[in-house]
BAPA-667934 format. One record per atom (N, C-alpha, C): residue in three letters; chain; atom name; x, y, z. Coordinates in steps of 0.001 Angstrom, whole numbers, padded with zeros to 6 digits. Atoms other than C-alpha are relative to their C-alpha. Layout:
BEGIN
   type   mol   atom        px        py        pz
    Ala     A     CA         X         Y         Z
...
***
This chain:
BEGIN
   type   mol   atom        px        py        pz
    Unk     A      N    000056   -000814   -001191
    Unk     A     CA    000455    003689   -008929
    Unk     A      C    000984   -000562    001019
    Unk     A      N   -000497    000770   -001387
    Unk     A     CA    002826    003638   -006029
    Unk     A      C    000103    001208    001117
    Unk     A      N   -000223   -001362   -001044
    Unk     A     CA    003595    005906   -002736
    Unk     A      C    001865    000028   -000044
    Unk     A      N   -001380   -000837   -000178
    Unk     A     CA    006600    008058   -002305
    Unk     A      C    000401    000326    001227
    Unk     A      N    000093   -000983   -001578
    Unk     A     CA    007712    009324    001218
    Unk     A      C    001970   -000374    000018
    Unk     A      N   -001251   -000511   -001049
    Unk     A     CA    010537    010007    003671
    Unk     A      C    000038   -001041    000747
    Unk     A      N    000260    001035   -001050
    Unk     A     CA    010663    006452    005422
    Unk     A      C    001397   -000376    000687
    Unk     A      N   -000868    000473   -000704
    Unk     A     CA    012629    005535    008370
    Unk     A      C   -000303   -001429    000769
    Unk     A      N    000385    000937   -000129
    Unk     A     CA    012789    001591    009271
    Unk     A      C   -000272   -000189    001599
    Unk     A      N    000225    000450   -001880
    Unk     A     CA    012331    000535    012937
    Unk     A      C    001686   -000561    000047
    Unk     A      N   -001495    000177   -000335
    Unk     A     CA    016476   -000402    012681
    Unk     A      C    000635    001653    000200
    Unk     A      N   -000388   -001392    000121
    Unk     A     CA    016967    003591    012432
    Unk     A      C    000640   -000075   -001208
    Unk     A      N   -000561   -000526    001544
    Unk     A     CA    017701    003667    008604
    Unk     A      C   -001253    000589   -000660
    Unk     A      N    000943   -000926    000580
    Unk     A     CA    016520    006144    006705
    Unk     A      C    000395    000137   -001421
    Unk     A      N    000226    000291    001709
    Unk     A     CA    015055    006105    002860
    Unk     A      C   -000683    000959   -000019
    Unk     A      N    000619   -000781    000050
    Unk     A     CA    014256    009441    001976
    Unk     A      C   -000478    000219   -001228
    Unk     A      N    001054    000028    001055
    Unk     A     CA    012715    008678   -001033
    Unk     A      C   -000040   -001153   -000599
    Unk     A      N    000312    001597    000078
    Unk     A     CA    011538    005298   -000440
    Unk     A      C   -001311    000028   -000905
    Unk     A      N    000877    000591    000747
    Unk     A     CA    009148    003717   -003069
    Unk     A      C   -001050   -001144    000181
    Unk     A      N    000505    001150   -000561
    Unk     A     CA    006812    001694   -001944
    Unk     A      C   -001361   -000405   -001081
    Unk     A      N    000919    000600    000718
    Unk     A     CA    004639   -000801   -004127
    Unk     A      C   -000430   -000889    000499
    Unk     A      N    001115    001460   -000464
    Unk     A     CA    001593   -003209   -003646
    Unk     A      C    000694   -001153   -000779
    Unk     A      N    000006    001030    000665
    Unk     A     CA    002701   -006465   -004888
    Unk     A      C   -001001   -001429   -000222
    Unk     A      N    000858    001002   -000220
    Unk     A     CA    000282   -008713   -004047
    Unk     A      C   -001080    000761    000977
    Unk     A      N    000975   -000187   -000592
    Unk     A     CA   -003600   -008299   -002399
    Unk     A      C   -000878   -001216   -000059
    Unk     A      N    001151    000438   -000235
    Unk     A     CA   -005598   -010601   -001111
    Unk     A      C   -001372    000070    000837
    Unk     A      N    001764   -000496   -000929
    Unk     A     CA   -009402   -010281   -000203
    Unk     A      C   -000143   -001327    000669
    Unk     A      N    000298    001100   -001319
    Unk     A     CA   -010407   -012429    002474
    Unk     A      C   -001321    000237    000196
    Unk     A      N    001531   -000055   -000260
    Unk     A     CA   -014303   -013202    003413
    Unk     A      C    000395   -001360    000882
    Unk     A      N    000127    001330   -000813
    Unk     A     CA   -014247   -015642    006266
    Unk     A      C   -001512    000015    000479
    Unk     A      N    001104    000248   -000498
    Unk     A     CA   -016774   -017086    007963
    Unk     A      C   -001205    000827    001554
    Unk     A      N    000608   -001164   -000629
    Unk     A     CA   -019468   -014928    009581
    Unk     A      C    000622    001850   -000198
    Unk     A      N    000242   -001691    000564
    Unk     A     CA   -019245   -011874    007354
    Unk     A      C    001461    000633    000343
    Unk     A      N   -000915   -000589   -000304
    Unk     A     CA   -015465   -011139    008475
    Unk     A      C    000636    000158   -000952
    Unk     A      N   -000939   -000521    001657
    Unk     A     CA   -013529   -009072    005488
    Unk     A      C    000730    000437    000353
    Unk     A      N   -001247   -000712    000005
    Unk     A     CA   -010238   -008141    005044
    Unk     A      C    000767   -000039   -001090
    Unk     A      N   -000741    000062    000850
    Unk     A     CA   -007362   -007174    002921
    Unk     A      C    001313   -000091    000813
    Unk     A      N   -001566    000344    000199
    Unk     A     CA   -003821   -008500    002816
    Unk     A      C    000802    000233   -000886
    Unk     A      N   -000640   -000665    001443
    Unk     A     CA   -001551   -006474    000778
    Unk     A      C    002001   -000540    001197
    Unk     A      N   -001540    000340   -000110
    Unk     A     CA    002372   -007275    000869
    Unk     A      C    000669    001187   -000991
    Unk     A      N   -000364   -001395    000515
    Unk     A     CA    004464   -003921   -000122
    Unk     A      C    001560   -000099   -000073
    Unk     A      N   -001376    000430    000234
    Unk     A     CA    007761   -004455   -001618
    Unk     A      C    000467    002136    000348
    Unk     A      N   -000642   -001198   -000563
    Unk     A     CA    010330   -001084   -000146
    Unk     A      C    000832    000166   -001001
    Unk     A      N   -000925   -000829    001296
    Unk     A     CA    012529    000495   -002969
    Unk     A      C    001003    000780    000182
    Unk     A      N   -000648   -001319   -000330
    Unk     A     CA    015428    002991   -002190
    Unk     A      C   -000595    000693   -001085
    Unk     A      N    000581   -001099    000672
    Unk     A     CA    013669    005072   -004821
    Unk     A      C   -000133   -000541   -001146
    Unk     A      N    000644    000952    001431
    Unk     A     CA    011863    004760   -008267
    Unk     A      C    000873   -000376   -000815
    Unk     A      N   -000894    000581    000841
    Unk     A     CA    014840    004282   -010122
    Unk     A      C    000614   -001188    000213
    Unk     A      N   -000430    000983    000031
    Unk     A     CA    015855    001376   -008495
    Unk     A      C   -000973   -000950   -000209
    Unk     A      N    001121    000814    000718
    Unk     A     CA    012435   -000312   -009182
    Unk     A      C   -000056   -000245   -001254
    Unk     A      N   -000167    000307    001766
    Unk     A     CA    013041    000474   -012665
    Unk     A      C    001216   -000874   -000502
    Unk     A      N   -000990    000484    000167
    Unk     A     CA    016082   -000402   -012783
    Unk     A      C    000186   -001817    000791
    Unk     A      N    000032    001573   -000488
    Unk     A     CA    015132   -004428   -011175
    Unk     A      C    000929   -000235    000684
    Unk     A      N   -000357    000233   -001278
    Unk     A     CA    016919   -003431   -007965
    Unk     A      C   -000393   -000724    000813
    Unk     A      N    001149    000647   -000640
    Unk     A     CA    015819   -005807   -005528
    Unk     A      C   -000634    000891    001155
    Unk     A      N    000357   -000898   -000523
    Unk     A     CA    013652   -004377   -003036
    Unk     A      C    001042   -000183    001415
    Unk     A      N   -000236    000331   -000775
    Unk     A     CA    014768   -003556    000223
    Unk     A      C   -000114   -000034    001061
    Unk     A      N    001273    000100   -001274
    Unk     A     CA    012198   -004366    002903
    Unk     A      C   -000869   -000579   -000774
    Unk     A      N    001466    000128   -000108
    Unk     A     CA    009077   -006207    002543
    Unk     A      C   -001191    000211    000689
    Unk     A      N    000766    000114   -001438
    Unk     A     CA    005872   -005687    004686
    Unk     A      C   -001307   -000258   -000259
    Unk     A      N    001445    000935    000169
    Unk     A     CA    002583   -007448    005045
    Unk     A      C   -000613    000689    000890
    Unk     A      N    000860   -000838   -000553
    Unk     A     CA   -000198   -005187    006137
    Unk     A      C   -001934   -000899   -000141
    Unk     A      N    000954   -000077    000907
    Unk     A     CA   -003888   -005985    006461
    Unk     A      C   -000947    000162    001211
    Unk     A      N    000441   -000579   -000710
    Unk     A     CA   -006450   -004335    007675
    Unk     A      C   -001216   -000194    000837
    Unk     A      N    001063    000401   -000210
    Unk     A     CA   -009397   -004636    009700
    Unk     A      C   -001375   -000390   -000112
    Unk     A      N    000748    000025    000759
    Unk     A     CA   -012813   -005591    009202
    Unk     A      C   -001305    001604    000243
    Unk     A      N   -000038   -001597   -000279
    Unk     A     CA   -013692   -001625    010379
    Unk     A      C    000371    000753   -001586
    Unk     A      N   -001051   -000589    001343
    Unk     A     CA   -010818   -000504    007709
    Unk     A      C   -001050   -000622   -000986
    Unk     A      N    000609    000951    001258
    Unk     A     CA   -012665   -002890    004916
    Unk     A      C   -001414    000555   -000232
    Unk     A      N    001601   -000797    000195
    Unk     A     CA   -016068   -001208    005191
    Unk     A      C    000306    001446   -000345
    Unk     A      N   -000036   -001317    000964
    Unk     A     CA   -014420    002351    004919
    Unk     A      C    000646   -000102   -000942
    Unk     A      N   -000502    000108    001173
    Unk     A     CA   -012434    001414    002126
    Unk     A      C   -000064   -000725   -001093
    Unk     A      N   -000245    001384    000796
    Unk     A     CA   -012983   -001538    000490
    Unk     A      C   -001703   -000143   -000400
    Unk     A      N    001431    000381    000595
    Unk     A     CA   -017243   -001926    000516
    Unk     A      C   -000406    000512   -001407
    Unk     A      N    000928    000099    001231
    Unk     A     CA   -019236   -002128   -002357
    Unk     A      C   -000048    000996   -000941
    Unk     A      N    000381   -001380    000621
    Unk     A     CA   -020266    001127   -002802
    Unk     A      C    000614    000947   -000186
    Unk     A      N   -000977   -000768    000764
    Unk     A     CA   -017228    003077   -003010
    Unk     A      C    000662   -000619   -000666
    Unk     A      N   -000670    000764    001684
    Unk     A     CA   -015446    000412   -005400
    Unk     A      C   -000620    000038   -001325
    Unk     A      N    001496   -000340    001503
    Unk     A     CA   -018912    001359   -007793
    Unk     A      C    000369    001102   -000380
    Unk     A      N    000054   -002020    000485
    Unk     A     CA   -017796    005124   -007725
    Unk     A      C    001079    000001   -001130
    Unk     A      N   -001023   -000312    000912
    Unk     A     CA   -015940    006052   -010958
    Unk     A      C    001203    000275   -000243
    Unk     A      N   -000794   -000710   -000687
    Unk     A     CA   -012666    006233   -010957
    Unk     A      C    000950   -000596    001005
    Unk     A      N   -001053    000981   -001361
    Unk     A     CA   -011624    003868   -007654
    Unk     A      C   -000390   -001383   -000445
    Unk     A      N   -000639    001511    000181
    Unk     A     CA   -010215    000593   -008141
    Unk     A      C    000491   -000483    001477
    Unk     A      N   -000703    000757   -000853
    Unk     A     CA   -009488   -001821   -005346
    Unk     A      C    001861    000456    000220
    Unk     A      N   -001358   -000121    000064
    Unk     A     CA   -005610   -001090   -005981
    Unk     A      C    000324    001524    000301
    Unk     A      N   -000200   -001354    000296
    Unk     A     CA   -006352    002700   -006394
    Unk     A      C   -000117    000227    002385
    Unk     A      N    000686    000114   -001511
    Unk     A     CA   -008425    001961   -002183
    Unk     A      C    001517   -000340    000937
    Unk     A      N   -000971    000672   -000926
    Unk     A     CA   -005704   -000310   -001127
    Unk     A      C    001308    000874    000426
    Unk     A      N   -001198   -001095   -000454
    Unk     A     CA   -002797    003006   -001516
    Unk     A      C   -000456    000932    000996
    Unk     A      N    000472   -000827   -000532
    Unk     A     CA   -005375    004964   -000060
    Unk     A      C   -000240   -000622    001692
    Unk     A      N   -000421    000755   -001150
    Unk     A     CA   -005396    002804    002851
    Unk     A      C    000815    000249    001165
    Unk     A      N   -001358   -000141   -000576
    Unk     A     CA   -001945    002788    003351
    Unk     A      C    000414    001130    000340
    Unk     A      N   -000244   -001234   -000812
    Unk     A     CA   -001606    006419    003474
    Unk     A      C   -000701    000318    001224
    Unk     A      N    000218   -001195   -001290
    Unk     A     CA   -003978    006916    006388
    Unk     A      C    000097   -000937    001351
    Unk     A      N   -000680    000609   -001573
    Unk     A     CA   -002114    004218    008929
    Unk     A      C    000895    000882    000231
    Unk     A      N   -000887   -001199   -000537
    Unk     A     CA    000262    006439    011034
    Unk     A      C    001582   -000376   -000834
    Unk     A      N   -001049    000116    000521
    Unk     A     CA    003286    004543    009311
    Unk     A      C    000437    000759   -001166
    Unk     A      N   -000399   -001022    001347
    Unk     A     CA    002872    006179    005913
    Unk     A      C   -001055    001628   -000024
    Unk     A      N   -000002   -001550   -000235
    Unk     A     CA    002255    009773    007287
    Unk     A      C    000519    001090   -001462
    Unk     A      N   -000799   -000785    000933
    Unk     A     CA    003132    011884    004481
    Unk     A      C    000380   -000624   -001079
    Unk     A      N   -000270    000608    001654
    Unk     A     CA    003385    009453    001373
    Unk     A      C   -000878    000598   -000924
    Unk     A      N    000640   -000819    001198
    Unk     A     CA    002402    011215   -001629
    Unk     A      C   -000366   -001867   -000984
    Unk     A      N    000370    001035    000730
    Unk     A     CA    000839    009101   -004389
    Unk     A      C    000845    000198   -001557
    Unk     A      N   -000355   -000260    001406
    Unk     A     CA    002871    008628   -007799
    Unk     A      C   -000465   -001259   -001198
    Unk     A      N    000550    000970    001123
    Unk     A     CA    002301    007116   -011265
    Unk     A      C    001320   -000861    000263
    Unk     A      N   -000932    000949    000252
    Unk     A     CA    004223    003786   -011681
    Unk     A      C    000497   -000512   -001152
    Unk     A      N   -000625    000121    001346
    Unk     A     CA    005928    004246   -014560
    Unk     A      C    001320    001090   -000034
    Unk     A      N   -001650   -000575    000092
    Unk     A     CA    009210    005698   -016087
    Unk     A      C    000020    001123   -001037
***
């Protein structure tokens, strides 16, 4: 799985069919019940250069609150059939205002 969109960087460049993949997630449980996720999202000019072991070009480290982590991440929707932590963590990402409009694609060729 990865997202697809129309992304423009905060330098004013624009990747209109930027690729964006999870590379890494970590769950976090600190002390006094505080949860979170830390995902790091490698940027792509598009799926072919992922395939092709372009390097990426942008990284960005996102992670979300412990708000966010209860609607996405608790217990009881990671039990429902179907959602995976990885499947939560895209779903995530689409509904911060940054990835407005990222579609979801398979990650493969």
């Amino acid at each position: 799985m990865a997202l697809e969109m129309n992304l423009t960087l905060d330098n004013g460049i624009n990747i209109p069919s930027a690729y964006l993949k999870i590379i890494e997630i970590n769950n976090i449980i600190k002390v006094g019940e505080i949860k979170k996720i830390q995902i790091i999202l490698n940027i792509y000019k598009d799926k072919d250069s992922r395939f092709e072991r372009k390097p990426e070009i942008i990284q960005f480290y996102h992670e979300c609150s412990s708000d966010q982590y209860e609607m996405f991440f608790n217990e009881s929707i990671l039990k429902q059939e179907g959602i995976t932590s990885i499947s939560q963590c895209y779903e995530w990402l689409k509904s911060l205002p940054s990835y407005t409009g990222a579609i979801s694609i398979l990650d493969e060729k």
